[in-house]
Backbone as XML, in Angstrom:
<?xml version="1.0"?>
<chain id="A" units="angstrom">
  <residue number="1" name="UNK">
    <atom name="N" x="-2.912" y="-19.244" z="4.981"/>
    <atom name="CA" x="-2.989" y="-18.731" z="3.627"/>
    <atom name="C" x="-2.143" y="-17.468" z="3.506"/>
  </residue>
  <residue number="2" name="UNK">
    <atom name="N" x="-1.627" y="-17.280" z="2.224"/>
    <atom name="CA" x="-0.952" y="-16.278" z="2.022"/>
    <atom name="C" x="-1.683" y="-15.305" z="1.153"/>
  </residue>
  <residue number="3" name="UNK">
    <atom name="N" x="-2.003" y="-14.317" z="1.422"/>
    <atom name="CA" x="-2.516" y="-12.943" z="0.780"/>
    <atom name="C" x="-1.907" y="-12.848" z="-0.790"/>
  </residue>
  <residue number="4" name="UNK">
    <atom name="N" x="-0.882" y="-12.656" z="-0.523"/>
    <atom name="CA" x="0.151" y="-12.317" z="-1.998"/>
    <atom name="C" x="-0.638" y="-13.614" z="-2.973"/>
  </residue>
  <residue number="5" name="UNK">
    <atom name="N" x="-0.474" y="-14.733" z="-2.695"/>
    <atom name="CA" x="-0.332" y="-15.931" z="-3.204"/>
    <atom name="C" x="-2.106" y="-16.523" z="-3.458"/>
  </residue>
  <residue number="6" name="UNK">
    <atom name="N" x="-3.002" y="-15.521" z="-2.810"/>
    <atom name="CA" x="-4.705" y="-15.765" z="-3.056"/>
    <atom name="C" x="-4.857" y="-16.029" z="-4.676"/>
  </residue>
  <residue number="7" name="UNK">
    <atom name="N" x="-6.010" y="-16.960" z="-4.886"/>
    <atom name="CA" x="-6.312" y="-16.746" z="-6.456"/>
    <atom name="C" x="-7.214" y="-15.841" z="-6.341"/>
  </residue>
  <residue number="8" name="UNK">
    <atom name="N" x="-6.993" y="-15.334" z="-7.591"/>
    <atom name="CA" x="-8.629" y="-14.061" z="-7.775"/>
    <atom name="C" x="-8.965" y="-13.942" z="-9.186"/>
  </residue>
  <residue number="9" name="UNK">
    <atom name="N" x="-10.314" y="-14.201" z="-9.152"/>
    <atom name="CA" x="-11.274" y="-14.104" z="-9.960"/>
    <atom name="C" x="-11.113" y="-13.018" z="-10.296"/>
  </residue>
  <residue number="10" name="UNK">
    <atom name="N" x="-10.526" y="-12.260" z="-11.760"/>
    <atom name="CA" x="-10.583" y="-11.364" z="-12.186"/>
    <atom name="C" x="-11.688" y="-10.729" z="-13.266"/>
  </residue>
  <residue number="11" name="UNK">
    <atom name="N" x="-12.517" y="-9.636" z="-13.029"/>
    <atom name="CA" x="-13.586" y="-9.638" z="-14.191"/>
    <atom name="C" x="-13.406" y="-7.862" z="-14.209"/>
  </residue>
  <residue number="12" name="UNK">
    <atom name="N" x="-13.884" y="-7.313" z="-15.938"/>
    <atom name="CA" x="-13.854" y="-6.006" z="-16.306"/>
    <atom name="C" x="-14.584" y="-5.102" z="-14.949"/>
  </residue>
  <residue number="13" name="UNK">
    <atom name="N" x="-14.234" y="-3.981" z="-14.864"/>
    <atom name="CA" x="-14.591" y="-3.047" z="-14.219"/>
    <atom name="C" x="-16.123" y="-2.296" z="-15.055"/>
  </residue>
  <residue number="14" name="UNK">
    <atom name="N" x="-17.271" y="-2.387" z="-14.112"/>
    <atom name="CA" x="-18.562" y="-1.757" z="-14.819"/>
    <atom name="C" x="-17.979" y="-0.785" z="-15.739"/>
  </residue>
  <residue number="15" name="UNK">
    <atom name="N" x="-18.574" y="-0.629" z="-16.867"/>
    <atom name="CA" x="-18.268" y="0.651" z="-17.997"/>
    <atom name="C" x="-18.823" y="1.771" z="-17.341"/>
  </residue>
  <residue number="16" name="UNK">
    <atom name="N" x="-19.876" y="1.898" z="-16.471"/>
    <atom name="CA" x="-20.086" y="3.180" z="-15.769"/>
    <atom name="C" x="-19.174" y="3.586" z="-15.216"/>
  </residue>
  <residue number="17" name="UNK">
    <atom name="N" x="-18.147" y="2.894" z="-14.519"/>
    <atom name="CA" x="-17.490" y="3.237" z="-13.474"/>
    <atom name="C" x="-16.062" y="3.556" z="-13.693"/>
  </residue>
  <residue number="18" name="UNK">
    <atom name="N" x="-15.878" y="3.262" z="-15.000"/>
    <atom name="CA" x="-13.907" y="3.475" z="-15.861"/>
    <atom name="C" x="-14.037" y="4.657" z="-15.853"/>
  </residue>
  <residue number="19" name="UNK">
    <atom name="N" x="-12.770" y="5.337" z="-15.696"/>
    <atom name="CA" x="-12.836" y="6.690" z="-15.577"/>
    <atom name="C" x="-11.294" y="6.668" z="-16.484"/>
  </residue>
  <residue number="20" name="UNK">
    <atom name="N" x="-10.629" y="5.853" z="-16.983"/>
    <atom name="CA" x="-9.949" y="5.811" z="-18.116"/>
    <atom name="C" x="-8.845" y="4.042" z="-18.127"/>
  </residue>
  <residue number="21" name="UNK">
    <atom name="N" x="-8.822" y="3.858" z="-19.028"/>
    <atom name="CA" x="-8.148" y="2.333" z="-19.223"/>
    <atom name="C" x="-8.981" y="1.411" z="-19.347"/>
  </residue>
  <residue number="22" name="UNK">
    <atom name="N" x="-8.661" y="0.323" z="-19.213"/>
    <atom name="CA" x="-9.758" y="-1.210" z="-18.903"/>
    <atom name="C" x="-9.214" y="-1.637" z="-17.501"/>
  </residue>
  <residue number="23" name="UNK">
    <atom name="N" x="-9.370" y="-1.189" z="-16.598"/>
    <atom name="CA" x="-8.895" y="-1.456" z="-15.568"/>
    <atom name="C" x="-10.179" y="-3.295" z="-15.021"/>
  </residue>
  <residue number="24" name="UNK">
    <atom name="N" x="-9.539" y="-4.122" z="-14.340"/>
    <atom name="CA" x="-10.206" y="-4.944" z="-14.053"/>
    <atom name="C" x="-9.541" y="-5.402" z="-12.047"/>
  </residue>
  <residue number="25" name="UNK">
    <atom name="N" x="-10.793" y="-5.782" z="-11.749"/>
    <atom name="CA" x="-10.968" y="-6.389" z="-10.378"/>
    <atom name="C" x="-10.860" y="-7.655" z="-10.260"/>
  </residue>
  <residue number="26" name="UNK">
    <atom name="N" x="-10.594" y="-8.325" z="-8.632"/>
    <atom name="CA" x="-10.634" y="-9.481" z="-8.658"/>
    <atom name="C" x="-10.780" y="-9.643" z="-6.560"/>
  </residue>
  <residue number="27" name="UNK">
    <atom name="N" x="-11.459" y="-10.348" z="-6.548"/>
    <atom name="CA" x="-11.792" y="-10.463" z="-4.627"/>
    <atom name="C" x="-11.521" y="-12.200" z="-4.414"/>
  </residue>
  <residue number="28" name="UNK">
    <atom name="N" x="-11.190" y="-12.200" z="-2.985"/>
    <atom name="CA" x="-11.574" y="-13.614" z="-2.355"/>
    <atom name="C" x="-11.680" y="-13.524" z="-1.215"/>
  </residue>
  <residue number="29" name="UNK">
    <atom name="N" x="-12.591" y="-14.177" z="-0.999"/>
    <atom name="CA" x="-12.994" y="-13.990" z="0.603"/>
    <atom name="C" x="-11.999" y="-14.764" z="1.535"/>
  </residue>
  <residue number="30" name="UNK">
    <atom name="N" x="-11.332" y="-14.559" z="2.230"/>
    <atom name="CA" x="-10.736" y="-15.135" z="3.394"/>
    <atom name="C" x="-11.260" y="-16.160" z="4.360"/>
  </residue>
  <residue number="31" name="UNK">
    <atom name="N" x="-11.804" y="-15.123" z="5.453"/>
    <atom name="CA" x="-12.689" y="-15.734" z="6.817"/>
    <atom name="C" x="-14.182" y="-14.177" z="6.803"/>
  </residue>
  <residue number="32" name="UNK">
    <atom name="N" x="-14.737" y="-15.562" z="7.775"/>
    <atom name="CA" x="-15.435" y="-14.118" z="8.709"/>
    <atom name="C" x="-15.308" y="-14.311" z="9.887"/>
  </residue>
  <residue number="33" name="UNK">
    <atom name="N" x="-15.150" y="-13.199" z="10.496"/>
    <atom name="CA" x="-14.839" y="-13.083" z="11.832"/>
    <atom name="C" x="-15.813" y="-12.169" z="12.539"/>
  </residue>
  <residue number="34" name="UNK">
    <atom name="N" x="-16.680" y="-13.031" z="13.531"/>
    <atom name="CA" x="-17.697" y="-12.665" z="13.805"/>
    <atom name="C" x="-18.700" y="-11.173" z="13.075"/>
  </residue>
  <residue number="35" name="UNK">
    <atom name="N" x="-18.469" y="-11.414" z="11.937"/>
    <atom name="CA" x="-19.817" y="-10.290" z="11.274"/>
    <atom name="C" x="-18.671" y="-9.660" z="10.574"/>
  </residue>
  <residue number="36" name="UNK">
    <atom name="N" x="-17.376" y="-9.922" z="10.950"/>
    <atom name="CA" x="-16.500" y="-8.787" z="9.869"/>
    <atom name="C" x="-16.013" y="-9.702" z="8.733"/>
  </residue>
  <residue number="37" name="UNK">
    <atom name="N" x="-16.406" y="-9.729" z="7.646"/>
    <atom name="CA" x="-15.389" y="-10.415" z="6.198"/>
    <atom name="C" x="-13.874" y="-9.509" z="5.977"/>
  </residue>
  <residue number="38" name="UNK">
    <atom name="N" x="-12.938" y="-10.962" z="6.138"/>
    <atom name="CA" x="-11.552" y="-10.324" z="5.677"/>
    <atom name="C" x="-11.445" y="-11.293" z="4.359"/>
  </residue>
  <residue number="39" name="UNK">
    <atom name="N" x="-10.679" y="-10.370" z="3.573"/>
    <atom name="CA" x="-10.943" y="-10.977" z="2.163"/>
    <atom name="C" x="-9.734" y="-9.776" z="1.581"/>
  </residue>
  <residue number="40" name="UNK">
    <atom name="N" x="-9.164" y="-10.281" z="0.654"/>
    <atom name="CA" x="-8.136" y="-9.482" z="-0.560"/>
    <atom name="C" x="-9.071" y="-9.456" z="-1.981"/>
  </residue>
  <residue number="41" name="UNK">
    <atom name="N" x="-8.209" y="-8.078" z="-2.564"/>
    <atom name="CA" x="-8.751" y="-7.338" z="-3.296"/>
    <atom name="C" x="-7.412" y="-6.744" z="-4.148"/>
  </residue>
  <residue number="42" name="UNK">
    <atom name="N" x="-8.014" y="-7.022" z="-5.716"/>
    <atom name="CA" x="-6.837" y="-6.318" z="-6.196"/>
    <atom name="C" x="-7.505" y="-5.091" z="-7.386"/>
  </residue>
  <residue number="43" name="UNK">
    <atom name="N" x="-6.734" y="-4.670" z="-8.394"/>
    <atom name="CA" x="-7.006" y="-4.060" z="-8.868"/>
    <atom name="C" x="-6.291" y="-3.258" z="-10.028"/>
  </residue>
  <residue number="44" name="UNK">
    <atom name="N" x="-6.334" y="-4.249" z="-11.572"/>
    <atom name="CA" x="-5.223" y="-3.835" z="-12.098"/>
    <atom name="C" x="-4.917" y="-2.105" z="-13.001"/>
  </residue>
  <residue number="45" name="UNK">
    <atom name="N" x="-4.475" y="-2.159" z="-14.030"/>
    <atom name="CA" x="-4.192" y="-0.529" z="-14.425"/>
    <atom name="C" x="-5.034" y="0.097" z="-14.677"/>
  </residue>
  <residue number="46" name="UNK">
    <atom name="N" x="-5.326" y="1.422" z="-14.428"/>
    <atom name="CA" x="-6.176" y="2.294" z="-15.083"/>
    <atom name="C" x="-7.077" y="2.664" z="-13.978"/>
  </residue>
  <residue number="47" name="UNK">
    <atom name="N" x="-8.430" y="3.481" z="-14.317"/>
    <atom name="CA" x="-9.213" y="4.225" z="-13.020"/>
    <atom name="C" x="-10.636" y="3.805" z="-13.136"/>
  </residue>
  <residue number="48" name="UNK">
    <atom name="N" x="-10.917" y="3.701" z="-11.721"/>
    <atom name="CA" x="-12.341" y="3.725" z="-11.787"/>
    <atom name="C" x="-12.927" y="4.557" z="-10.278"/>
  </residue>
  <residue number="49" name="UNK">
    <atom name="N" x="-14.072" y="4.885" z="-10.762"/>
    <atom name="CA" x="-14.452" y="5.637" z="-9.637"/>
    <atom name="C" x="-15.458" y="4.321" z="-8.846"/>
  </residue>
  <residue number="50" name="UNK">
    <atom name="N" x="-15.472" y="4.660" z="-7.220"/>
    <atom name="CA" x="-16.864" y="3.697" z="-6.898"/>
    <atom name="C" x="-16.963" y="4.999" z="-6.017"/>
  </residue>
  <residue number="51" name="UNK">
    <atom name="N" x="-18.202" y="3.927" z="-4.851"/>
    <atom name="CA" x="-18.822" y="4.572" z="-3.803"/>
    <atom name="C" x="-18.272" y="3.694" z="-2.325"/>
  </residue>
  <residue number="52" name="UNK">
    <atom name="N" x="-17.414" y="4.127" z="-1.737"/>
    <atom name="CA" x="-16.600" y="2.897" z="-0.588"/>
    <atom name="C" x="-17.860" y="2.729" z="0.541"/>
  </residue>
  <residue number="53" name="UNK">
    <atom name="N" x="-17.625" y="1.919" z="1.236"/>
    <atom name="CA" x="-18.607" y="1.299" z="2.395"/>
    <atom name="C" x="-17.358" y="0.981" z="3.443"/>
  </residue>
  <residue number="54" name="UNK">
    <atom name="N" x="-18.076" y="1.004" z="4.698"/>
    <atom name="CA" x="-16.762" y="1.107" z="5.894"/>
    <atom name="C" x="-15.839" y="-0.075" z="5.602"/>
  </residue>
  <residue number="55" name="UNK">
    <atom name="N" x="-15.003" y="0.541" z="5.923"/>
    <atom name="CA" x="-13.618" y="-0.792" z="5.390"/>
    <atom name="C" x="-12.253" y="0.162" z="6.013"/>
  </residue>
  <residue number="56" name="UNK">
    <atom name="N" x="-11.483" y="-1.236" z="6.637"/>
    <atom name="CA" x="-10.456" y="-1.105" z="6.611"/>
    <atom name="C" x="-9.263" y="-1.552" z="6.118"/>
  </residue>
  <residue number="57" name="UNK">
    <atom name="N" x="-8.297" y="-1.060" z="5.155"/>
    <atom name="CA" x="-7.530" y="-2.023" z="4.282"/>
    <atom name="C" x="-6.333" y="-2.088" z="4.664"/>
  </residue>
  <residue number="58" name="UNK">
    <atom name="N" x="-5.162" y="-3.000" z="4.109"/>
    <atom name="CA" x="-3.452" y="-2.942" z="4.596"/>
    <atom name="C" x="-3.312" y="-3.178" z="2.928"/>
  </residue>
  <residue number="59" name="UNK">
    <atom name="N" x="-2.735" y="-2.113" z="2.184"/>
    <atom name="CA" x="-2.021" y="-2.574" z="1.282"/>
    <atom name="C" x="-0.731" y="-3.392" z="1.152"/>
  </residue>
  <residue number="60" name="UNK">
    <atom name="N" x="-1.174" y="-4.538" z="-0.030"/>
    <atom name="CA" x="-0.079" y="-5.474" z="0.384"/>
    <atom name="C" x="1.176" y="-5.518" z="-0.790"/>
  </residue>
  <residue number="61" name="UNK">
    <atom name="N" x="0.801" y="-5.107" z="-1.745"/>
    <atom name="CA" x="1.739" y="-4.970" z="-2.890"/>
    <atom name="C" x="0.711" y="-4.050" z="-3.700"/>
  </residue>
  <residue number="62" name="UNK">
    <atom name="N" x="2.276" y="-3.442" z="-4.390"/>
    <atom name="CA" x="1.752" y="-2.467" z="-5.532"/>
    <atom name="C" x="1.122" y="-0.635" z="-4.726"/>
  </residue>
  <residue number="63" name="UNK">
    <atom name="N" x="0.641" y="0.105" z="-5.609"/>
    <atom name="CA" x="0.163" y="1.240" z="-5.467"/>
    <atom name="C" x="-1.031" y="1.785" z="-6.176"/>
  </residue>
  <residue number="64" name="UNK">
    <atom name="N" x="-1.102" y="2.993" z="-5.248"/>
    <atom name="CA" x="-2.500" y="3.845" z="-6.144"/>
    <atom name="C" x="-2.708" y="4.883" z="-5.565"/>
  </residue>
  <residue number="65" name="UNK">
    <atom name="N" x="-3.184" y="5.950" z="-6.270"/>
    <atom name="CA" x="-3.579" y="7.108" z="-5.766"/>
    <atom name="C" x="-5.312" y="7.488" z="-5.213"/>
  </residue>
  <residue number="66" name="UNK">
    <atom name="N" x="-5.664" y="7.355" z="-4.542"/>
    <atom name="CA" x="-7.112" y="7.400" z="-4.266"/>
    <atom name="C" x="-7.742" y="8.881" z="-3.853"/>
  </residue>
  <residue number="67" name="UNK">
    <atom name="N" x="-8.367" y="9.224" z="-5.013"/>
    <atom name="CA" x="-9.229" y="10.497" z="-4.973"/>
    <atom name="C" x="-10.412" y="10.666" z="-4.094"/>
  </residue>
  <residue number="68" name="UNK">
    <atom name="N" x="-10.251" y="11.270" z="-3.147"/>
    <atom name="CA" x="-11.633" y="11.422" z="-2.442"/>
    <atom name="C" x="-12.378" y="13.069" z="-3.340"/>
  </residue>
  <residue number="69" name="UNK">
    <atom name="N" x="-13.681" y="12.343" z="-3.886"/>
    <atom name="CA" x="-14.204" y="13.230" z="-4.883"/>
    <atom name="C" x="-14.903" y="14.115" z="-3.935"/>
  </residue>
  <residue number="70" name="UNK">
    <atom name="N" x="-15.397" y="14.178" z="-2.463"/>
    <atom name="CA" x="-16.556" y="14.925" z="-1.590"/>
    <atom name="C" x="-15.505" y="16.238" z="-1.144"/>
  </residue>
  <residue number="71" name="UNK">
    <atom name="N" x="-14.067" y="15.486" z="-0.727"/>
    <atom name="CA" x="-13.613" y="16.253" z="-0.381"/>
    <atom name="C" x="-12.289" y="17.334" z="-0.502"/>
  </residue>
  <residue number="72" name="UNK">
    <atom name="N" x="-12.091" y="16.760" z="-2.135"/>
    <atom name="CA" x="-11.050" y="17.013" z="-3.061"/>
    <atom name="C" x="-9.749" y="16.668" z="-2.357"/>
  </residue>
  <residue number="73" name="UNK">
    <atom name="N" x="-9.658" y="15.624" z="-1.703"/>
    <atom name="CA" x="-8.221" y="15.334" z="-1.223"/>
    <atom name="C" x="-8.370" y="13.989" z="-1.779"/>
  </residue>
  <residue number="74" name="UNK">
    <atom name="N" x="-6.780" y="13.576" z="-2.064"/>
    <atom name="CA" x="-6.122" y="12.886" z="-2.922"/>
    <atom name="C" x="-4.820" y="12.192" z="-1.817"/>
  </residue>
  <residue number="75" name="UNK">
    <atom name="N" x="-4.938" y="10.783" z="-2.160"/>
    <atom name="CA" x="-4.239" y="9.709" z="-1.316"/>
    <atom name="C" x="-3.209" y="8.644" z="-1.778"/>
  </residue>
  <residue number="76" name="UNK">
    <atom name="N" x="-1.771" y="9.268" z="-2.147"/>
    <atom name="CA" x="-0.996" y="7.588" z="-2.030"/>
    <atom name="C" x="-0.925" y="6.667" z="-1.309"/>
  </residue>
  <residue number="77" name="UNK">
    <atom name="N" x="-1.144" y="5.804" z="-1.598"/>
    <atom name="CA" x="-1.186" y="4.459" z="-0.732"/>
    <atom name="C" x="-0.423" y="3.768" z="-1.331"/>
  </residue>
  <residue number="78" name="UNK">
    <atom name="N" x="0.690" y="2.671" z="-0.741"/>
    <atom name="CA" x="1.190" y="1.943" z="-1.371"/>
    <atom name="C" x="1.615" y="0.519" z="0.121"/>
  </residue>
  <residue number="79" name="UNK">
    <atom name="N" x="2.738" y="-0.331" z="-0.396"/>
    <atom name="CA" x="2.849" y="-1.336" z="0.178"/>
    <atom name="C" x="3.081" y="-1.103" z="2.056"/>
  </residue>
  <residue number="80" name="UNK">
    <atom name="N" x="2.031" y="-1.397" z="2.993"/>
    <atom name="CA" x="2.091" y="-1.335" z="4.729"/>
    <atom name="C" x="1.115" y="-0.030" z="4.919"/>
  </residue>
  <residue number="81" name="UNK">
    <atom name="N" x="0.343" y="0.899" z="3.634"/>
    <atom name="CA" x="-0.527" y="1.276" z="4.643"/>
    <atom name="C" x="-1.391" y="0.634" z="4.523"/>
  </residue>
  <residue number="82" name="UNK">
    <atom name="N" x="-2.109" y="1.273" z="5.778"/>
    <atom name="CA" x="-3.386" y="1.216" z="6.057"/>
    <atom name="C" x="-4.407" y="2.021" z="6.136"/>
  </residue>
  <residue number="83" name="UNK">
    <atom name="N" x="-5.308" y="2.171" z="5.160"/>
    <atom name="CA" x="-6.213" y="2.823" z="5.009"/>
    <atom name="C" x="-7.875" y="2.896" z="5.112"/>
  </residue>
  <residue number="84" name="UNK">
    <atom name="N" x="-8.618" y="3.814" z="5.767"/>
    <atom name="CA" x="-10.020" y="3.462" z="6.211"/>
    <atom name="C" x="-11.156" y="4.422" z="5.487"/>
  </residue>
  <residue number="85" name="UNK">
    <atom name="N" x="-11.838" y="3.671" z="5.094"/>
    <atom name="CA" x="-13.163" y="4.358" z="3.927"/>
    <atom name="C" x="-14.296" y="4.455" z="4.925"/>
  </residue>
  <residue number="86" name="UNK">
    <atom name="N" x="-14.866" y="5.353" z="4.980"/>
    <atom name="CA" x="-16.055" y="5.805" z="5.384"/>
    <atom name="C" x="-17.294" y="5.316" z="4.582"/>
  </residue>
  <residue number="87" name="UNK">
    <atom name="N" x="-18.207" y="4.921" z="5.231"/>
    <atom name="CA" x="-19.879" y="4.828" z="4.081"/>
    <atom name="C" x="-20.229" y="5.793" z="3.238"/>
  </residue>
  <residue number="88" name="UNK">
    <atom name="N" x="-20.168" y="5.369" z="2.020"/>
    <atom name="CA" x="-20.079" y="6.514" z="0.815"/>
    <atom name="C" x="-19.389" y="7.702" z="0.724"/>
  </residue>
  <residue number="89" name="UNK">
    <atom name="N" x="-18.100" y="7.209" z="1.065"/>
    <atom name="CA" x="-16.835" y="8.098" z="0.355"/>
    <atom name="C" x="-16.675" y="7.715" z="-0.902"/>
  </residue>
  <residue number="90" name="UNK">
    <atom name="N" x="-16.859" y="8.601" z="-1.994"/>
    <atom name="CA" x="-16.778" y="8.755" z="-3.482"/>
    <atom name="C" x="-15.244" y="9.277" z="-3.774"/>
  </residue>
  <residue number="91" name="UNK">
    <atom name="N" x="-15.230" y="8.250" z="-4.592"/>
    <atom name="CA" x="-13.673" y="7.601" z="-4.955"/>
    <atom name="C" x="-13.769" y="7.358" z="-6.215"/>
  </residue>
  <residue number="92" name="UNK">
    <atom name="N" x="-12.029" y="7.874" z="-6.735"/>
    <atom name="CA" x="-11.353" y="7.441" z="-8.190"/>
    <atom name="C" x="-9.996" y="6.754" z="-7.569"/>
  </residue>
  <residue number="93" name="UNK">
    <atom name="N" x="-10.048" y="5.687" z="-7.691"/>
    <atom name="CA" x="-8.839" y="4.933" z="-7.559"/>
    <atom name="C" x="-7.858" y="4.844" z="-9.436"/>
  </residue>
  <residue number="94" name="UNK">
    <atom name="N" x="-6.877" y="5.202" z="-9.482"/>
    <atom name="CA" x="-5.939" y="6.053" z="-10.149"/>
    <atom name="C" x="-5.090" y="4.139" z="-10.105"/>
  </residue>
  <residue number="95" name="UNK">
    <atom name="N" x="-4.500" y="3.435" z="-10.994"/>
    <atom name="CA" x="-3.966" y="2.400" z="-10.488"/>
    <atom name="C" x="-2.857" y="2.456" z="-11.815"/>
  </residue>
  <residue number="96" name="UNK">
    <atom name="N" x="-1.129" y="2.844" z="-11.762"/>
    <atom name="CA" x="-0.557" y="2.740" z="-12.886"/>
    <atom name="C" x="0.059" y="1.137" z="-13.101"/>
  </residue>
  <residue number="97" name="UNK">
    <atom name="N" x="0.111" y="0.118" z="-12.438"/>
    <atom name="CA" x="0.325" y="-0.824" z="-12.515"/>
    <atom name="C" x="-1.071" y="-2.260" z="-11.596"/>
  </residue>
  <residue number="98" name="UNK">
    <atom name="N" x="-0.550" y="-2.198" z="-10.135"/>
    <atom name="CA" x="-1.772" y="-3.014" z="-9.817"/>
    <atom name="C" x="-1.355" y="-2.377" z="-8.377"/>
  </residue>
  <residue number="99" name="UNK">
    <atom name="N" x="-2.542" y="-2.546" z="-7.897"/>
    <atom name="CA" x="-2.607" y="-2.622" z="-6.257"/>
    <atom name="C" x="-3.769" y="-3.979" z="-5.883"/>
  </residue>
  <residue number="100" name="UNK">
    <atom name="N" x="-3.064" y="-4.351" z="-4.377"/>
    <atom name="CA" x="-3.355" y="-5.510" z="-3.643"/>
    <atom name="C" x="-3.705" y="-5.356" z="-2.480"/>
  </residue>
  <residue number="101" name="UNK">
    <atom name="N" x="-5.069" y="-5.407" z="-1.743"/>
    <atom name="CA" x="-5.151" y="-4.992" z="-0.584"/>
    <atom name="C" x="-5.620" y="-6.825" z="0.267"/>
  </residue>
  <residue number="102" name="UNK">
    <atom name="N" x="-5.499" y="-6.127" z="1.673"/>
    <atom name="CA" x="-6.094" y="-7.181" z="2.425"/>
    <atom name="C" x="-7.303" y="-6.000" z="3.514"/>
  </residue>
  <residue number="103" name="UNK">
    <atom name="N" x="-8.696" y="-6.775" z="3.311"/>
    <atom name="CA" x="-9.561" y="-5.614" z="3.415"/>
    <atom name="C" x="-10.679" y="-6.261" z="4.753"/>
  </residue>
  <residue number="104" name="UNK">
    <atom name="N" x="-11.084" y="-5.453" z="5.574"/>
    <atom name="CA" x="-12.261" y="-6.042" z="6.526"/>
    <atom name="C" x="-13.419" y="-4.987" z="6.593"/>
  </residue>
  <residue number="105" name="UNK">
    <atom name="N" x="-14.641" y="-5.528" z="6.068"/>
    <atom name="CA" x="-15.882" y="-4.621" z="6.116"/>
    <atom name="C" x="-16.772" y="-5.801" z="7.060"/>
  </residue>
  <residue number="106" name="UNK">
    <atom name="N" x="-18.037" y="-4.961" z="8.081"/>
    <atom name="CA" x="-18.960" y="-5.668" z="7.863"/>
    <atom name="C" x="-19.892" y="-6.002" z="7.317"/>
  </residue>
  <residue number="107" name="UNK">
    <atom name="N" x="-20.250" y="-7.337" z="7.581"/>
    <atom name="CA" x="-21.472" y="-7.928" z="6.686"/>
    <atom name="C" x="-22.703" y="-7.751" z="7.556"/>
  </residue>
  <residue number="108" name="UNK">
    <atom name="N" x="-23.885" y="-7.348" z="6.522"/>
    <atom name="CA" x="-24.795" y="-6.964" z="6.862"/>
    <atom name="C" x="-25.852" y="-8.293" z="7.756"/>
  </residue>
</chain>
């Protein structure tokens, strides 16, 4: 399977959680690999804040700026990194076009 080429279920971003635009989401699960889900994730214009859970991502297309709100540092990410969220790192993901990740958390 190709990442780029995944379908994804796209649906609005919670209204709690817009922090400006209509930004909307979309996931598919991949595999699991023994207890870890790899799965892509996109995420089109505009901001929303969440709460991250351990994960490690490879951005695969596109960009974004990711606000870490605990610790006032602020993150471009764009196409080959790789980036790792801590359990409840509080986040504004900033998105002026779309970003595309390929992502592995475990499942509980």
């Amino acid at each position: 399977m190709n990442a780029l080429d995944a379908e994804l279920v796209f649906t609005p971003v919670d209204p709690a959680q817009v922090v400006e635009g209509s930004p909307t989401t979309g996931e598919a699960v991949l595999s699991d690999l023994n207890g870890t889900e790899i799965g892509v994730w996109e995420m089109t214009a505009g901001a929303m804040s969440d709460t991250e859970i351990d994960e490690v991502s490879v951005v695969i297309a596109g960009s974004a700026t990711v606000e870490f709100l605990d610790s006032g540092q602020s993150l471009e990410v764009g196409v080959g990194d790789v980036i790792h969220f801590a359990n409840g790192d509080r986040t504004i993901w900033r998105v002026a076009d779309h970003i595309r990740k390929v992502y592995a958390i475990p499942v509980p």
